[in-house]
MARVEX-510412 format. One line per field, with one value per atom (N, C-alpha, C): residue number from 0; residue in three letters; atom name; x, y, z. Coordinates in pm, whole numbers, plus 32768, in hexadecimal, padded with zeros to 4 digits. Layout:
BEGIN
resi = NUM:...
resn = ALA:...
name = CA:...
x = X:...
y = Y:...
z = Z:...
//
This chain:
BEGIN
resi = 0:0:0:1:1:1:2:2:2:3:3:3:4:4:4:5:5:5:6:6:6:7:7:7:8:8:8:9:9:9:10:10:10:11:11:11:12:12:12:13:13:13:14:14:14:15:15:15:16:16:16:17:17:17:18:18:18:19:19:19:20:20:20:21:21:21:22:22:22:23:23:23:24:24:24:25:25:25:26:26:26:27:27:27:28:28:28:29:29:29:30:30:30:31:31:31:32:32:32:33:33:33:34:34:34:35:35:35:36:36:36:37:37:37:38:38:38:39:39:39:40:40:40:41:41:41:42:42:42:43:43:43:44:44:44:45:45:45:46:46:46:47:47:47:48:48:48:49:49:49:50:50:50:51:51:51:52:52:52:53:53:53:54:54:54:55:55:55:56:56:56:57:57:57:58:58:58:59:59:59:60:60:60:61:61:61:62:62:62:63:63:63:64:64:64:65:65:65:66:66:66:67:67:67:68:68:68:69:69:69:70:70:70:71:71:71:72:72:72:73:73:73:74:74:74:75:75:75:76:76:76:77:77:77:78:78:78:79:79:79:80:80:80:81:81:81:82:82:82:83:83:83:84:84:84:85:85:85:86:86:86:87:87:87:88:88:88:89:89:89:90:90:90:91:91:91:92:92:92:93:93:93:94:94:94:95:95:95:96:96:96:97:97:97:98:98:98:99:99:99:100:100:100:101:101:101:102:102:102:103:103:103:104:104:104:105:105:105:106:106:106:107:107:107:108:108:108:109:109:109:110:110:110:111:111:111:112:112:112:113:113:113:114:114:114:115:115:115:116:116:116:117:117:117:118:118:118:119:119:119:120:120:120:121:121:121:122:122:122:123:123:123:124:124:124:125:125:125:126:126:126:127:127:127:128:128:128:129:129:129:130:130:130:131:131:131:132:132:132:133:133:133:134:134:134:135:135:135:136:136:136:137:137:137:138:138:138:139:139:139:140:140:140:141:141:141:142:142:142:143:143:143:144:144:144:145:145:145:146:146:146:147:147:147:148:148:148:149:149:149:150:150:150:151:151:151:152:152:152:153:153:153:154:154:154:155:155:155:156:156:156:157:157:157:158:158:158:159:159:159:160:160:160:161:161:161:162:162:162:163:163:163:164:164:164:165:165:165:166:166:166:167:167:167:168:168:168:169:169:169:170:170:170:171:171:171:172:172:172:173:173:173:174:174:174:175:175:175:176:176:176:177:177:177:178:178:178:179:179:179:180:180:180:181:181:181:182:182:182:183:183:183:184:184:184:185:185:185:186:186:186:187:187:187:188:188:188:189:189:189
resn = UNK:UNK:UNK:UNK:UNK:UNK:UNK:UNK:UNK:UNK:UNK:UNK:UNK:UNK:UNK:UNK:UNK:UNK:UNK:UNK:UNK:UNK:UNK:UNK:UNK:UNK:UNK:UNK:UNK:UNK:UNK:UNK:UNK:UNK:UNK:UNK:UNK:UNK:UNK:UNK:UNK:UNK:UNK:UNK:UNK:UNK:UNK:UNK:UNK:UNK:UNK:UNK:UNK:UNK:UNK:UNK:UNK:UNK:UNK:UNK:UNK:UNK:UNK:UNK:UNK:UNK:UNK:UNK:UNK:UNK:UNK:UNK:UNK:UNK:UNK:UNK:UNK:UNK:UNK:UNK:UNK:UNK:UNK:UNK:UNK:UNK:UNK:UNK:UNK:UNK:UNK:UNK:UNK:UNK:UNK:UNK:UNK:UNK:UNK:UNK:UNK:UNK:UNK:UNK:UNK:UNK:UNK:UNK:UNK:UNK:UNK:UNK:UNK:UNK:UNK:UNK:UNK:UNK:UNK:UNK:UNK:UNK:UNK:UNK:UNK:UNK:UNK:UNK:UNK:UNK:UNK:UNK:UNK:UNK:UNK:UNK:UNK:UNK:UNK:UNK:UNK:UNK:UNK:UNK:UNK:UNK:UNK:UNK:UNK:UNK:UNK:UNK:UNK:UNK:UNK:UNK:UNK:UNK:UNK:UNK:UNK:UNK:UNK:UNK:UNK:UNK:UNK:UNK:UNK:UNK:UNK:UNK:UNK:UNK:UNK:UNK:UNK:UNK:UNK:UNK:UNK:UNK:UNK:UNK:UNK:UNK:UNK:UNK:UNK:UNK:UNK:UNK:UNK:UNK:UNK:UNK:UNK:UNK:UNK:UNK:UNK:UNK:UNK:UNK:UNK:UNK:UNK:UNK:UNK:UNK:UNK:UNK:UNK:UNK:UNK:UNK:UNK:UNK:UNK:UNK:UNK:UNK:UNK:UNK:UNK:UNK:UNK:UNK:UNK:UNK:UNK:UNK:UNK:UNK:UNK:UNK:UNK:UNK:UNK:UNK:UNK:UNK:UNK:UNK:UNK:UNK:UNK:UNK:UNK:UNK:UNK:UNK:UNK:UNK:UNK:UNK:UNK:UNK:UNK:UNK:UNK:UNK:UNK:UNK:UNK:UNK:UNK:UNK:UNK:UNK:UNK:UNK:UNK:UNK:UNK:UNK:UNK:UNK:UNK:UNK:UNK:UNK:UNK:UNK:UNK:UNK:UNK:UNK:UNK:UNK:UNK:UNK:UNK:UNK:UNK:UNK:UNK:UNK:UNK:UNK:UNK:UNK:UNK:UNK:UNK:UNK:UNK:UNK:UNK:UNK:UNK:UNK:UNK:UNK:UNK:UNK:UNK:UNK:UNK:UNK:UNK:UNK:UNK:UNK:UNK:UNK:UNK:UNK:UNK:UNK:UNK:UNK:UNK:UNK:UNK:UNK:UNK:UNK:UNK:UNK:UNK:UNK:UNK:UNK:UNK:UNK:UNK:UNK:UNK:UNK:UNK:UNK:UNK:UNK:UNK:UNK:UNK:UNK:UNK:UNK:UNK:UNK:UNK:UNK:UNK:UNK:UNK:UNK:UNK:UNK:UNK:UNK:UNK:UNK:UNK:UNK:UNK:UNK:UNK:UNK:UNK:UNK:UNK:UNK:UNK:UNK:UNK:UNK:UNK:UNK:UNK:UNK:UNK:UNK:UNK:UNK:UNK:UNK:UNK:UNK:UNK:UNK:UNK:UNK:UNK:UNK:UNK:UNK:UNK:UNK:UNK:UNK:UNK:UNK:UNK:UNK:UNK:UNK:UNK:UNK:UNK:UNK:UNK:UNK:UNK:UNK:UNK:UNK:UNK:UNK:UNK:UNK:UNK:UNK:UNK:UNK:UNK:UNK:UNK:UNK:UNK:UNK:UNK:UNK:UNK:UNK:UNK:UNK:UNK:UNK:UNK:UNK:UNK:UNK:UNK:UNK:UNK:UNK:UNK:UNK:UNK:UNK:UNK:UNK:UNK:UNK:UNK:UNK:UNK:UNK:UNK:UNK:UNK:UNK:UNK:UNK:UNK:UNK:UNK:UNK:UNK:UNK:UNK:UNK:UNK:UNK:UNK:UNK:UNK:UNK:UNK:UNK:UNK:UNK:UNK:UNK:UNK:UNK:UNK:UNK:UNK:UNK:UNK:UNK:UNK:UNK:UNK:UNK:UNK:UNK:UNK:UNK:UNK:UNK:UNK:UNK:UNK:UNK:UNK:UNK:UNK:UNK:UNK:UNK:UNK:UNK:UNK:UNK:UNK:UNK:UNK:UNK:UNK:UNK:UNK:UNK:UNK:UNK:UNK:UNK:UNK:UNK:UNK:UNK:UNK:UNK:UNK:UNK:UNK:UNK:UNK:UNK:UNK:UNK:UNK:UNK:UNK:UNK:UNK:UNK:UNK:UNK:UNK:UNK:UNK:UNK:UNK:UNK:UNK:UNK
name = N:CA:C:N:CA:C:N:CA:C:N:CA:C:N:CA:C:N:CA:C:N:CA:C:N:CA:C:N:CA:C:N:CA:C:N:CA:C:N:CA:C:N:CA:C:N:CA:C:N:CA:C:N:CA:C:N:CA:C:N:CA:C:N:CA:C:N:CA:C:N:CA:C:N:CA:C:N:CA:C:N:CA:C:N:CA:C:N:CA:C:N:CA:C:N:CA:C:N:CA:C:N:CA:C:N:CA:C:N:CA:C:N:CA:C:N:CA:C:N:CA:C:N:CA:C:N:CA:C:N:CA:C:N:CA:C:N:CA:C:N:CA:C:N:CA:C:N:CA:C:N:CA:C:N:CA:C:N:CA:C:N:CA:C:N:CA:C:N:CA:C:N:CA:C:N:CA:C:N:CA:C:N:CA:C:N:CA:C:N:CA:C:N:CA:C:N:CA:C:N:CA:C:N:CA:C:N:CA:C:N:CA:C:N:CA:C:N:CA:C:N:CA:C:N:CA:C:N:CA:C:N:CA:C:N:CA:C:N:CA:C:N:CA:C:N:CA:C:N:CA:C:N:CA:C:N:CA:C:N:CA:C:N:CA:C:N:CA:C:N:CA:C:N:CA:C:N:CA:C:N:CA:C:N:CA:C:N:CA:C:N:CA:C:N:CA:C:N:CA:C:N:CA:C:N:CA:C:N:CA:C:N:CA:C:N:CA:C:N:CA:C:N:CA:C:N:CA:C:N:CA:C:N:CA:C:N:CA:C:N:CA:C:N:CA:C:N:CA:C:N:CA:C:N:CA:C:N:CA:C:N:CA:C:N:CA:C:N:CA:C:N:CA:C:N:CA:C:N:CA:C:N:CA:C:N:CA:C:N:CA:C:N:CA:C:N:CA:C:N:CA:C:N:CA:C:N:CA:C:N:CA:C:N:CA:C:N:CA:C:N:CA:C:N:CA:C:N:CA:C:N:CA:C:N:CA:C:N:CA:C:N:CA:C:N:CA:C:N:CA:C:N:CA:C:N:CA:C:N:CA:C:N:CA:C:N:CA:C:N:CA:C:N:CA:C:N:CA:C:N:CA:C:N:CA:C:N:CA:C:N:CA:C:N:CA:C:N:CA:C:N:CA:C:N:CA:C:N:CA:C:N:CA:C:N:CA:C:N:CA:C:N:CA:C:N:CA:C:N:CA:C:N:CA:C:N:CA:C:N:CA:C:N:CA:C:N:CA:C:N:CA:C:N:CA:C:N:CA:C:N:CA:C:N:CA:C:N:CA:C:N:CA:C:N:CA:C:N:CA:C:N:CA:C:N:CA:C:N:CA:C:N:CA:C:N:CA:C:N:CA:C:N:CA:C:N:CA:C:N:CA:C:N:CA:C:N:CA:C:N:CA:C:N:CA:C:N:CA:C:N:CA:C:N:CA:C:N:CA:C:N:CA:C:N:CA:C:N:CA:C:N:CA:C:N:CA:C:N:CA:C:N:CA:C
x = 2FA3:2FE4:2F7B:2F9A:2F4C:2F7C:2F3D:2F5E:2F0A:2F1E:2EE3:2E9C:2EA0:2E44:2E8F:2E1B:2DDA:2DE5:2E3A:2E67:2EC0:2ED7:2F59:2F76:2ED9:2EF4:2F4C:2F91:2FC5:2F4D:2F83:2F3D:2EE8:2ED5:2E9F:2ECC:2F37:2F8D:2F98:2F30:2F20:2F59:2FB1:3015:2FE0:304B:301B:2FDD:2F85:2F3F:2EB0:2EA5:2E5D:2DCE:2D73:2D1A:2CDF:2CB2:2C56:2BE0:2B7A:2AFC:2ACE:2A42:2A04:29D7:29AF:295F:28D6:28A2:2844:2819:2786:2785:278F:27D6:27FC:287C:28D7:294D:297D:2941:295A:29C5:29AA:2A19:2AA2:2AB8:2B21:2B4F:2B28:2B29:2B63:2B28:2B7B:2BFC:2BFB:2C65:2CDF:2CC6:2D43:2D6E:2D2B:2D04:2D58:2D57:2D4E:2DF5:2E32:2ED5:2F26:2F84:2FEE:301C:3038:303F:2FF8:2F7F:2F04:2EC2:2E22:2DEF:2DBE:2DE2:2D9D:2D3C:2CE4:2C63:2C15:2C0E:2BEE:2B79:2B88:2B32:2B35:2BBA:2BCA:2B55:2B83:2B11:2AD9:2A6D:2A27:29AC:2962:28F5:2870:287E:281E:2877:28FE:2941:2937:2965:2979:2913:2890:281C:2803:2801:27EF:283B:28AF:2923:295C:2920:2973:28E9:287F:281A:27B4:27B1:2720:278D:27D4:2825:280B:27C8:2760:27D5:284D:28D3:28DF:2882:28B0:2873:2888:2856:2888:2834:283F:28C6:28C5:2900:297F:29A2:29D0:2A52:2A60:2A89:2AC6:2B47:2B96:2BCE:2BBF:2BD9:2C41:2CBD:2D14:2CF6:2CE4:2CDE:2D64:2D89:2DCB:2D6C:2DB2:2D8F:2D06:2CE2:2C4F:2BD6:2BC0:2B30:2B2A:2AD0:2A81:2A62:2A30:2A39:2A71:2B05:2B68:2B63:2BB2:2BC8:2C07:2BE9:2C50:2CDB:2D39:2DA7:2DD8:2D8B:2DCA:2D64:2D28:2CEF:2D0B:2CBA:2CB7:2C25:2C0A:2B89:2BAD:2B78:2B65:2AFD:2AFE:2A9B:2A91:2A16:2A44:29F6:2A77:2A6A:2A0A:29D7:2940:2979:29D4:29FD:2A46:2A4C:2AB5:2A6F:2AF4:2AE9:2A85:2A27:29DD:2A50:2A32:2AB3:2B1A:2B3A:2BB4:2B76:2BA9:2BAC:2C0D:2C18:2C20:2C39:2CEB:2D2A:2CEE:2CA0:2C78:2C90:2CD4:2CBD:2D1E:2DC0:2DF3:2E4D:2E38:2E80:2E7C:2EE1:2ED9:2EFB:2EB7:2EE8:2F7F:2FC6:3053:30C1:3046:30C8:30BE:306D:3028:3098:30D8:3119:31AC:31B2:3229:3232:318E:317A:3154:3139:3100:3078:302C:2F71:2F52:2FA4:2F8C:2F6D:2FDA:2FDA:2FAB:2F6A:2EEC:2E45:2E22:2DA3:2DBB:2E2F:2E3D:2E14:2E65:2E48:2DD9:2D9D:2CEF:2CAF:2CA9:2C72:2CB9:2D03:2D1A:2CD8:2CD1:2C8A:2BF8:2BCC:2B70:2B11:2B67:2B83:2B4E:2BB0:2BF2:2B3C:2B44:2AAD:2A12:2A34:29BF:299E:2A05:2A51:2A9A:2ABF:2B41:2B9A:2BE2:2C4D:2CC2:2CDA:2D37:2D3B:2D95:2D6D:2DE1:2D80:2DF1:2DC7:2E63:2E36:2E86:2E4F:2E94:2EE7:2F4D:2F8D:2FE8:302A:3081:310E:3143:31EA:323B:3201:325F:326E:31F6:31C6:322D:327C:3311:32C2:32CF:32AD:3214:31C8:315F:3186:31B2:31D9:3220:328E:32C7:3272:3238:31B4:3160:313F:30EC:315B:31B1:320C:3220:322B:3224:31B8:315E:30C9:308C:310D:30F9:309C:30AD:3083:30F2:30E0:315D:314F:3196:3189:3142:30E2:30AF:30E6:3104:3153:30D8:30A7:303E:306C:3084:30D9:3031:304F:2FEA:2F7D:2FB9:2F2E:2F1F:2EE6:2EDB:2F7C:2F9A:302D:30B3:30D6:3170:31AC:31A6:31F8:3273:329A:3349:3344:330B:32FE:32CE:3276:322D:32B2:32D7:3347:33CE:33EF:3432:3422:33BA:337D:3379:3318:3362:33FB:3435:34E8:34FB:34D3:34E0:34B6:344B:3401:3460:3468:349D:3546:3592:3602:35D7:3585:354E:3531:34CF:349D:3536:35A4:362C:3681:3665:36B3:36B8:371D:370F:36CD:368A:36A8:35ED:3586:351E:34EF:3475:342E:33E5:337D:3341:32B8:32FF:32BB:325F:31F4:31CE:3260:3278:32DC:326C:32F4:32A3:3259
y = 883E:889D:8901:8978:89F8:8A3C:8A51:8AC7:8B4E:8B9B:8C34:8C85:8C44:8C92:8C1A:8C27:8C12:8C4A:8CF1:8D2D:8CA9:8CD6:8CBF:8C27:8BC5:8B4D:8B32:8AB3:8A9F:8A3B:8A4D:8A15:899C:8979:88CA:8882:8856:87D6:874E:870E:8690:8635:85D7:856D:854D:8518:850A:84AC:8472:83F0:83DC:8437:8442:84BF:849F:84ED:8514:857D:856D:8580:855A:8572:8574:857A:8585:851C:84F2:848A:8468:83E0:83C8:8373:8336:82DB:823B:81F9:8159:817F:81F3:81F0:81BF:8193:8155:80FA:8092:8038:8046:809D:80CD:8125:818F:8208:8192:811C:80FB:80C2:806F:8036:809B:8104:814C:818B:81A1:81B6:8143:80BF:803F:803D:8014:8002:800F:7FE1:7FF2:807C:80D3:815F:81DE:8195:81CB:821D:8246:826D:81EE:81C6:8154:816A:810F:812A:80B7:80AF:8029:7FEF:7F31:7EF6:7F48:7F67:7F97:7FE1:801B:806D:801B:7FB8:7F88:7FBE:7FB5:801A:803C:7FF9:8019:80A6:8084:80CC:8179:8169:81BB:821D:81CB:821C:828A:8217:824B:82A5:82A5:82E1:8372:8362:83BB:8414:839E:83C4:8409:83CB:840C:846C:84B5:8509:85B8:8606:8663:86D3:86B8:8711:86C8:866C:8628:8657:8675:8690:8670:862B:85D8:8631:86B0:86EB:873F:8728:8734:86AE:864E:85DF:85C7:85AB:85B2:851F:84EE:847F:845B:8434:843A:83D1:837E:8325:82FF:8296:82AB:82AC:82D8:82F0:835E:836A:83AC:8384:830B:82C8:82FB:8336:8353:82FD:828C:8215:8185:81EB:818C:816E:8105:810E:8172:8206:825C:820A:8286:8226:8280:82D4:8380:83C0:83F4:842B:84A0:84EB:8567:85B1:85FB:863F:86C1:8717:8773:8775:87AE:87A9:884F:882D:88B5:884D:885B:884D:885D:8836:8861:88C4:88B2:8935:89B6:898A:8A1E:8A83:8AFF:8B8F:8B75:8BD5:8C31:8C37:8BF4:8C3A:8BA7:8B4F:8AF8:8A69:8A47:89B4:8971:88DA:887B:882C:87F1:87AA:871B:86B2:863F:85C9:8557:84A5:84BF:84FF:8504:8443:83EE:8360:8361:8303:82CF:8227:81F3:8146:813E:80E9:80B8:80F3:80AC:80A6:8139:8198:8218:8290:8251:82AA:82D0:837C:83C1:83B1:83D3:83E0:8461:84FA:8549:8557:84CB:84CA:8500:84E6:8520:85B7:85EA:8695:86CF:869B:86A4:86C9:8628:8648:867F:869F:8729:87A5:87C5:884E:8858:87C8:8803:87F0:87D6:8809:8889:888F:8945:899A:8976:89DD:89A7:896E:8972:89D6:8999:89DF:8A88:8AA8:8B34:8B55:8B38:8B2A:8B6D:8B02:8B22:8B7D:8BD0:8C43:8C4D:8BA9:8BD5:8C04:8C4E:8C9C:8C6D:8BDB:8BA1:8B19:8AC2:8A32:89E8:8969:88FE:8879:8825:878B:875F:86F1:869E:8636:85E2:8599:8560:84FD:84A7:84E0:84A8:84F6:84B0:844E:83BB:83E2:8426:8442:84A9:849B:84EB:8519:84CD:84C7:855C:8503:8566:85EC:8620:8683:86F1:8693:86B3:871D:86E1:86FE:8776:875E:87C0:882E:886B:887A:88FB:8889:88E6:88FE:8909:891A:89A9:89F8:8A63:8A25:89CC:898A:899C:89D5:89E9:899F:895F:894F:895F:8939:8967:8928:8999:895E:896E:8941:8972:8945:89BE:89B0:8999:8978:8960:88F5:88CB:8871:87E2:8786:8706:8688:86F6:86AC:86EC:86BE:86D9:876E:87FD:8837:8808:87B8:87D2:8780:86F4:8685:86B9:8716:873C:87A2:87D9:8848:87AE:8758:8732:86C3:867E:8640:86A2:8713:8761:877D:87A6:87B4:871C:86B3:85F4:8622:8641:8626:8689:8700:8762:8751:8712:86BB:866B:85DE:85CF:85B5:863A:8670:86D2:86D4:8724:86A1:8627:85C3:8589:852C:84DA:8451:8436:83A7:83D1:83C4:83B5:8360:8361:8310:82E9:8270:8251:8201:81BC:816A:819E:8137:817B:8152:816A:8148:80FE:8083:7FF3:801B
z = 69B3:695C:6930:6911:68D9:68A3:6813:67B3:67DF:67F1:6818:67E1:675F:66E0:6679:662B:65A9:652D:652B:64D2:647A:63F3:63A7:63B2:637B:6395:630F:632D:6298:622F:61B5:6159:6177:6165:6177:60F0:60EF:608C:60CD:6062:6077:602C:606C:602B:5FB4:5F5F:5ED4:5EC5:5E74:5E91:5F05:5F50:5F9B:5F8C:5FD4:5FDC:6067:60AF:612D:60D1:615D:6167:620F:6204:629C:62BD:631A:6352:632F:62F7:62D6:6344:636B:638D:6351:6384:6365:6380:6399:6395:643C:64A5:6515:64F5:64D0:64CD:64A0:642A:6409:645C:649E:6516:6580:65A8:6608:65F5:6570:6539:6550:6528:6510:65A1:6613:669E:66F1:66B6:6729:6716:668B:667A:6711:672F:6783:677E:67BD:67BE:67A5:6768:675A:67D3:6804:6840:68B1:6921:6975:69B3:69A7:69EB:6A21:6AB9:6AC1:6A93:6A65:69FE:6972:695E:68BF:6894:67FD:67C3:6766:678A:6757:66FB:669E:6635:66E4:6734:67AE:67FF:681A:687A:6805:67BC:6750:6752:675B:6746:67DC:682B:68B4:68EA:68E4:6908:688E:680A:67BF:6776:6716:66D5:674D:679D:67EC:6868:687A:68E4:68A6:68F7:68EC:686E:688E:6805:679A:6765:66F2:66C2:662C:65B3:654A:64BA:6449:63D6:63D6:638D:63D0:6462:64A2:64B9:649C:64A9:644E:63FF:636D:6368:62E3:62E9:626C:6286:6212:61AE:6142:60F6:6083:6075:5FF6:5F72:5EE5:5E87:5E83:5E1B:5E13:5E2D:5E5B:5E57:5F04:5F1D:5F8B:5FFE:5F9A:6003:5FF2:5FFE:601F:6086:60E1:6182:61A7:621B:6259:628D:62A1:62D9:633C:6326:63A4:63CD:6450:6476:64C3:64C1:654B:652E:65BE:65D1:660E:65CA:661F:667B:66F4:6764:67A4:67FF:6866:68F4:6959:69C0:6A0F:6A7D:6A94:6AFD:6B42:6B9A:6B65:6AD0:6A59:6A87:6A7A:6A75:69E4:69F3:6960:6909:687F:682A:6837:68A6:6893:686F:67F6:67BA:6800:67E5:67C8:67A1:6760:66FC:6776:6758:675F:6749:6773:66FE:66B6:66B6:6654:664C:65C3:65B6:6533:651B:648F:64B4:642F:6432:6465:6497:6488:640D:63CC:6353:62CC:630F:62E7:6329:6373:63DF:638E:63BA:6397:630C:62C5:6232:61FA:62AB:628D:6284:62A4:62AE:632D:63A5:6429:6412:63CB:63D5:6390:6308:6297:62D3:6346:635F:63FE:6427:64A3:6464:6409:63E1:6387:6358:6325:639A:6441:647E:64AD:6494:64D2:649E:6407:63AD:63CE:63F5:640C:6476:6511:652B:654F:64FD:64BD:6478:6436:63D0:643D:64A3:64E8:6542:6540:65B9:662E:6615:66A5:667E:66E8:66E7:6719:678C:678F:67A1:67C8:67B3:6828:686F:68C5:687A:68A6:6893:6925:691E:696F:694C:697A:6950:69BE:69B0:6A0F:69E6:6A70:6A44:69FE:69FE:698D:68EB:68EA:686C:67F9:67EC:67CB:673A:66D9:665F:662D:6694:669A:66B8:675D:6783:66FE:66D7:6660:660A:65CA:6599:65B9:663F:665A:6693:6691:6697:6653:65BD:6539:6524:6545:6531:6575:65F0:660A:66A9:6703:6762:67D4:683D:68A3:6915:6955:69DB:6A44:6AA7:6B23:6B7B:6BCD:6C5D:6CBD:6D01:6D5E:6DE5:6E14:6EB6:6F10:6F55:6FE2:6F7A:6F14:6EE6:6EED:6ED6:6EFC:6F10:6ED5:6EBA:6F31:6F5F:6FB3:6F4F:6F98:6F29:6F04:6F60:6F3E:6ECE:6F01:6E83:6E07:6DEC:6D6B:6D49:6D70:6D3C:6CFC:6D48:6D36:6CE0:6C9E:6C52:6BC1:6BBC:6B54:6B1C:6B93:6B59:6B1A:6B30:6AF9:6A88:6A6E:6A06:69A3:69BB:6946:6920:698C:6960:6915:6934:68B9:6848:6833:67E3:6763:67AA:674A:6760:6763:6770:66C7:66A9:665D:6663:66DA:670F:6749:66E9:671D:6764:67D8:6811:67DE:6795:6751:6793:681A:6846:68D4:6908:69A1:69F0:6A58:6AA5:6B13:6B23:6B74:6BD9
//
């Protein structure tokens, strides 16, 4: 998915009860916790505080203030329960970010923390001078899409690209039925 610009982000309103912040280190284990859940991000041998590091902390687009971490209440270091990063791709156009790692815990989900620390990495982002932004995501992912959706995030169809066009055209029309359905997908499909 890709937003085209960066103009006219919306506010950043964070659920009541809640706070973000950025990434500290010790936050590995919680980063994977919220990563590993059933519908989460998969990664083989889970995101363990080793995989985490290797794979997320030491990967040449990470950065500490770059990385948003939702918490409940005000204490800072509470356990996160929502994550996302902004990144830049190592093959990005000059100028294009990066929506990254977007999860929340299980039971965090469809509370509004997903689209809280999305759009404090957009603004982030936004902040550092890009001008437009992609994420990636699975087509199962309804809820999310949703989301990014409203978030000013469109569709990519990419004909001749790794994917079957017809199937990718026709996997989108799935998804954006959908996505205007009453009857969300919630789960991976078997």
């Amino acid at each position: 998915m890709a937003r085209p610009h960066l103009r006219d982000l919306p506010p950043l309103v964070v659920p009541n009860g809640f706070m973000i912040r950025t990434w500290r280190d010790g936050d590995e284990s919680a980063w994977g916790a919220i990563m590993d859940p059933p519908g989460a991000i998969p990664v083989a041998g889970g995101w363990t505080p080793m995989a985490v590091r290797t794979r997320h902390v030491e990967h040449p687009s990470f950065r500490p203030g770059w990385t948003f971490l939702a918490v409940q209440g005000t204490d800072p270091d509470a356990p996160p329960v929502a994550a996302a990063s902004a990144w830049r791709e190592v093959d990005a156009q000059p100028g294009h970010g990066a929506i990254h790692m977007v999860a929340a815990l299980p039971e965090w989900r469809g509370t509004g923390l997903g689209r809280a620390v999305t759009l404090a990495a957009m603004h982030a982002l936004a902040a550092r001078g890009d001008v437009a932004a992609t994420l990636k995501t699975d087509d199962w992912r309804i809820a999310a899409i949703r989301t990014y959706l409203g978030l000013g995030f469109l569709p990519v169809w990419r004909p001749g690209g790794e994917l079957d066009p017809e199937d990718h055209r026709d996997r989108w029309s799935a998804v954006m039925q959908a996505c205007h359905s009453r009857q969300p997908r919630t789960e991976a499909p078997p």
